[in-house]
TORBAKOL-430355 format. One record per atom (N, C-alpha, C): residue in one letter; x, y, z. Coordinates in steps of 0.05 Angstrom, whole numbers, plus 5000, padded with zeros to 4 digits. Each point is the difference from the previous one (the first is absolute). Example, Ala and Ser with C-alpha at 12.3 -4.5 7.8 and 13.67 -1.06 7.14 Angstrom:
residues 2
a526448865156/a498250245000/a501850245000/s499350214986/s501650245001/s498550225014/
***
This chain:
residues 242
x710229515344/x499450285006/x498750015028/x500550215012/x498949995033/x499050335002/x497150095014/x499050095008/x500349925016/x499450355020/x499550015027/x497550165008/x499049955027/x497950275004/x499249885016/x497650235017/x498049945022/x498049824983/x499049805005/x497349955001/x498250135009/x497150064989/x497950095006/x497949835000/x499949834987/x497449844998/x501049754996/x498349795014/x501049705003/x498549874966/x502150014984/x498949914971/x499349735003/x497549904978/x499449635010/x498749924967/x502449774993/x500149914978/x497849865002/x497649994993/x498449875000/x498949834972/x501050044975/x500149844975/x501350004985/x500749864986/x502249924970/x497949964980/x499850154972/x499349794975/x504149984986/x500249844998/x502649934993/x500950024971/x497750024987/x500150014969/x497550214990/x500250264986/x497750084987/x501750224975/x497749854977/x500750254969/x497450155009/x498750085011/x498750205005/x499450225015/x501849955025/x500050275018/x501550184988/x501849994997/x502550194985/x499850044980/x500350224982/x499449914967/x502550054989/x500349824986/x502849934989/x502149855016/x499349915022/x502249905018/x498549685001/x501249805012/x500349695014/x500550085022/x497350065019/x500350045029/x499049835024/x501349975019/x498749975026/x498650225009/x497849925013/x498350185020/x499349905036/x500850275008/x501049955031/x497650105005/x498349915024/x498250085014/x499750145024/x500350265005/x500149995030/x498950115025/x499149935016/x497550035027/x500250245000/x497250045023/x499150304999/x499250264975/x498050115012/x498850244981/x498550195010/x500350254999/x498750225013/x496950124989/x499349754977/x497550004981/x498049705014/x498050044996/x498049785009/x498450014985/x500650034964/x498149954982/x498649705006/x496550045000/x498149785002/x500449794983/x501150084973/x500149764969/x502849965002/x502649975011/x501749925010/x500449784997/x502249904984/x500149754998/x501949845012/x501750155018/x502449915017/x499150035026/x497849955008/x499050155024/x502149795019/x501149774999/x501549875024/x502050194994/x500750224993/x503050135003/x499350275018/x498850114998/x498650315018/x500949985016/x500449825017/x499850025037/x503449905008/x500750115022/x502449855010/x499849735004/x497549905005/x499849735001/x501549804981/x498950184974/x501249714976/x502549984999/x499749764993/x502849725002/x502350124986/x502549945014/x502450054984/x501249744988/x499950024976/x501149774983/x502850034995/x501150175005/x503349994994/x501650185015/x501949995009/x502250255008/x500950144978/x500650284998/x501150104982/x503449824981/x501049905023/x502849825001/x499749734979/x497449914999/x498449794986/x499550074971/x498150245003/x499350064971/x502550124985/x502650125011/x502150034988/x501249794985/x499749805020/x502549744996/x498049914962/x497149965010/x498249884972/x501850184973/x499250325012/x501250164976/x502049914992/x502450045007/x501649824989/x501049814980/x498249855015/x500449704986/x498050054975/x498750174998/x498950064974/x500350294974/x502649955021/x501150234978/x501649894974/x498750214979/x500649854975/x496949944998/x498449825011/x497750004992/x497350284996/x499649995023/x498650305013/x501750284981/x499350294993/x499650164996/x500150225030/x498249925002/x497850245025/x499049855016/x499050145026/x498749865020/x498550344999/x496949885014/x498350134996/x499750015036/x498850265011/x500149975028/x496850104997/x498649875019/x497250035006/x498749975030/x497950025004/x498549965023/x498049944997/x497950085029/x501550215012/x500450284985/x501950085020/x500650294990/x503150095010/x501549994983/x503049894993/x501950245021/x498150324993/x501850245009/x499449955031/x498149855011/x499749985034/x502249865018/x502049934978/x502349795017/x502750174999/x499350304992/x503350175006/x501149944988/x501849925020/x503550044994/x500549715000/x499049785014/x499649764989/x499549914963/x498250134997/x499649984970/x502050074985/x500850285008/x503550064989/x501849914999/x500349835029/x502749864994/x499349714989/x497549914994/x499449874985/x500249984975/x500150264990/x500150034967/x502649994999/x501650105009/x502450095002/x502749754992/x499049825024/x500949704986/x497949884974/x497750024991/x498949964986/x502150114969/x500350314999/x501250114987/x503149864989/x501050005021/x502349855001/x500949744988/x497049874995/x500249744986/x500650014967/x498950304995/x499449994983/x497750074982/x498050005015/x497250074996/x498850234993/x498649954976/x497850285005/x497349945017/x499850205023/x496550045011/x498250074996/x497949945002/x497150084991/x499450075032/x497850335004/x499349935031/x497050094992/x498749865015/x496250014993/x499750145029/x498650164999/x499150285022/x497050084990/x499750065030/x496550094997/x501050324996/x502950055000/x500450365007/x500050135014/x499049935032/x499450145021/x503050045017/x501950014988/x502750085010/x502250094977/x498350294994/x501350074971/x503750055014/x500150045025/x501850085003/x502849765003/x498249725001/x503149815005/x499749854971/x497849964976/x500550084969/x503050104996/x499550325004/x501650144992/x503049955015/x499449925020/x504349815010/x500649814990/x497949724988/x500349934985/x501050014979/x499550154982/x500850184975/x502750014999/x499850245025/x502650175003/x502349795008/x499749855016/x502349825003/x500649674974/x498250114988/x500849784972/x499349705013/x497950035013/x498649685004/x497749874988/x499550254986/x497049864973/x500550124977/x498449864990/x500450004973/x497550024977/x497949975022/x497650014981/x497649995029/x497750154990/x498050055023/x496950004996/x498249815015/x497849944989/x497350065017/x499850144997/x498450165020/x497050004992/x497949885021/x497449985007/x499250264997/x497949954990/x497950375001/x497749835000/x499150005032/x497349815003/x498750134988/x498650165002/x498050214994/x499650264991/x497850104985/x500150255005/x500750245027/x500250174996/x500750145023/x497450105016/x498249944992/x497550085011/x499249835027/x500949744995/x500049755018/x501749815011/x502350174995/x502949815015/x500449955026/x499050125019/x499649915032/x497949774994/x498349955000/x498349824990/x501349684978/x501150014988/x501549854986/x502049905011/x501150195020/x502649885005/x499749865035/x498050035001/x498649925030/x501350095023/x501050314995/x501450105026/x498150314996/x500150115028/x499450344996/x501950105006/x500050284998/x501250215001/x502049974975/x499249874979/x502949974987/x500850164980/x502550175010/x501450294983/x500650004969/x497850054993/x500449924961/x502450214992/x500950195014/x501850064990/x502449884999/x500849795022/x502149814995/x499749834967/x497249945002/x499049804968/x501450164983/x498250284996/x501150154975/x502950135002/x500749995007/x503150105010/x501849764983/x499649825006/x500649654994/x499849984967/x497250104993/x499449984974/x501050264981/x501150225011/x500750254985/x504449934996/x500449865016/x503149895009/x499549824973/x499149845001/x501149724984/x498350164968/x498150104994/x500150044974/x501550314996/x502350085003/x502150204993/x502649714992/x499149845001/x501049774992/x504150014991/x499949945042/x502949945003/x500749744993/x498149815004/x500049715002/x497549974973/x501049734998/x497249854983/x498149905020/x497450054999/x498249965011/x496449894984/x499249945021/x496650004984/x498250015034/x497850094989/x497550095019/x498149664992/x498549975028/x498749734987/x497549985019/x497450004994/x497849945012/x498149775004/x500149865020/x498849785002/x497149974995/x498149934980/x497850175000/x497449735006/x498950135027/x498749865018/x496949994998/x498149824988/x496450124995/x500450025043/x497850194995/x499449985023/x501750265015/x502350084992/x501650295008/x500450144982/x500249944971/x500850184984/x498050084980/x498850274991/x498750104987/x501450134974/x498350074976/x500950214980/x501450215007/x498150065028/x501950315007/x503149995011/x500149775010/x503549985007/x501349924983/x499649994977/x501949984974/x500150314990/x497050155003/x500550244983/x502750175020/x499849975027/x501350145014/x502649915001/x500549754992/x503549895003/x500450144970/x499549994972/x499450064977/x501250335012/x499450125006/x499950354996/x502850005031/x499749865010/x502550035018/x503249954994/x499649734979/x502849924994/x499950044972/x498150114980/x500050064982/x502450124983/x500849794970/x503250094990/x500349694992/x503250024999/x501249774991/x499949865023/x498949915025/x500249775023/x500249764988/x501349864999/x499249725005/x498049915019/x497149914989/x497649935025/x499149794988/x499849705017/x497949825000/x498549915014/x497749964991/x497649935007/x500849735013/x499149795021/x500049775009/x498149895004/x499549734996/x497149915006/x499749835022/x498850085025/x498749885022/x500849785002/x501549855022/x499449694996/x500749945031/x498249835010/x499649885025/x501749825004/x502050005014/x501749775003/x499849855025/x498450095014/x498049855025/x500950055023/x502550185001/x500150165018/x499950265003/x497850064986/x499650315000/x498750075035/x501050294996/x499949985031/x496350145011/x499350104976/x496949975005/x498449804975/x498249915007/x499049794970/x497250224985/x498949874985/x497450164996/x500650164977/x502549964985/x500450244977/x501149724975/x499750204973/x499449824980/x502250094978/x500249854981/x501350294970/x498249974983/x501050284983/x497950054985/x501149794972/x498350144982/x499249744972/x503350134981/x499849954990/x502150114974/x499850204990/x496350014991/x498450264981/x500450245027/x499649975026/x500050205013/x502950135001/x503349825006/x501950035007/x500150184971/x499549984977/x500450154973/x497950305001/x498050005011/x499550295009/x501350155015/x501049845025/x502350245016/x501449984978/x501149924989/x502750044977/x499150244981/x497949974995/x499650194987/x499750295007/x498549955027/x500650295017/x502450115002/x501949845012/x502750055003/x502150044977/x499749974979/x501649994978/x499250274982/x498250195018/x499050184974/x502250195026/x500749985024/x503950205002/x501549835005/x500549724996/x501049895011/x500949744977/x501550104972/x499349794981/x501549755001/x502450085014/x501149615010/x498349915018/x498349975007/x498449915020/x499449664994/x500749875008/x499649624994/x497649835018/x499649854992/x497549835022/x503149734997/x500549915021/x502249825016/x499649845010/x499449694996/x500849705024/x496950004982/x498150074995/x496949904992/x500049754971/x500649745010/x498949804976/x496849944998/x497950195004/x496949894999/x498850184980/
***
């Protein structure tokens, strides 16, 4: 299959997990990693991917050829960052042969480009969408370590995906040190309904791109749960073995 188009943004393969039963649910997926992000959350655990700087580990021509050869094995490939909608029409014609293999996609988004989501969609290159809700809305410039930042792009993002064209879930990384009671009551009454939402628990992978932040205990991650689940009753605590 062949796409064509302008490029807009110089896309940069910057990781492979080559094997995961857990990004995708229900799928045997790869997960693609890829540079750059218009977010500079402090508890960031990809922080070598943010910048144009970080390393490109593959050509798109590369990670095709892998797909391939693991078709029949693989399901889905999961696309991540980073921040996946900042690479255009690159990313498109990325899925596009992705698609072509055979694949279903997963795309993980902070949301702040409800509008290339939705071409996504529309041109049948995902298949499932996993979208960050750092914070309450009281403190999302703050969280996401940028200002000026237009929460109506956020909620715009989050009012699209739960009229639920696609399968999706909402997911919060939950940080001691950033996250309070009150940004659960406020995610709770915002996405409140049938959402798919999980809770995540903190974990330092040693390149976080500010240090100085912790996770919380178990007993605490089960009080936001509980906040969140009185509008919000699929609400899950996710990845926490402590």
């Amino acid at each position: 299959m062949e796409r064509k188009g302008n490029e807009n943004h110089f896309m940069k393969i910057c990781g492979l997990q080559k094997t995961t039963l857990l990004d995708f649910p229900g799928c045997v997926a790869a997960t693609v990693f890829l540079g750059g992000c218009n977010f500079r959350c402090p508890f960031c655990h990809n922080a070598g991917l943010l910048t144009g700087e970080a390393r490109e580990l593959m050509t798109a021509e590369e990670l095709l050829s892998f797909l391939k050869k693991r078709n029949g094995i693989l399901e889905g490939v999961c696309i991540t960052g980073g921040e996946p909608t900042l690479a255009g029409e690159d990313l498109e014609n990325l899925l596009f042969s992705i698609k072509g293999l055979g694949y279903r996609v997963k795309l993980d988004t902070n949301g702040y480009r409800p509008e290339r989501m939705r071409r996504l969609y529309e041109q049948k290159l995902i298949d499932y969408v996993a979208m960050d809700i750092k914070a309450g809305r009281f403190h999302y410039p703050e969280v996401c370590g940028v200002s000026g930042i237009d929460m109506e792009l956020i909620e715009e993002s989050v009012a699209w995906l739960m009229k639920g064209f696609l399968p999706y879930e909402f997911r919060t990384t939950v940080v001691n040190g950033i996250h309070t009671a009150d940004d659960f009551r406020d995610i709770a009454s915002w996405i409140g309904g049938e959402a798919p939402y999980f809770l995540q628990g903190f974990v330092d992978s040693g390149n976080v791109l500010k240090g100085g932040f912790s996770a919380f205990s178990r007993a605490e991650l089960e009080e936001f749960l509980s906040i969140v689940r009185q509008a919000v009753p699929l609400a899950e605590i996710r990845g926490v073995d402590y």
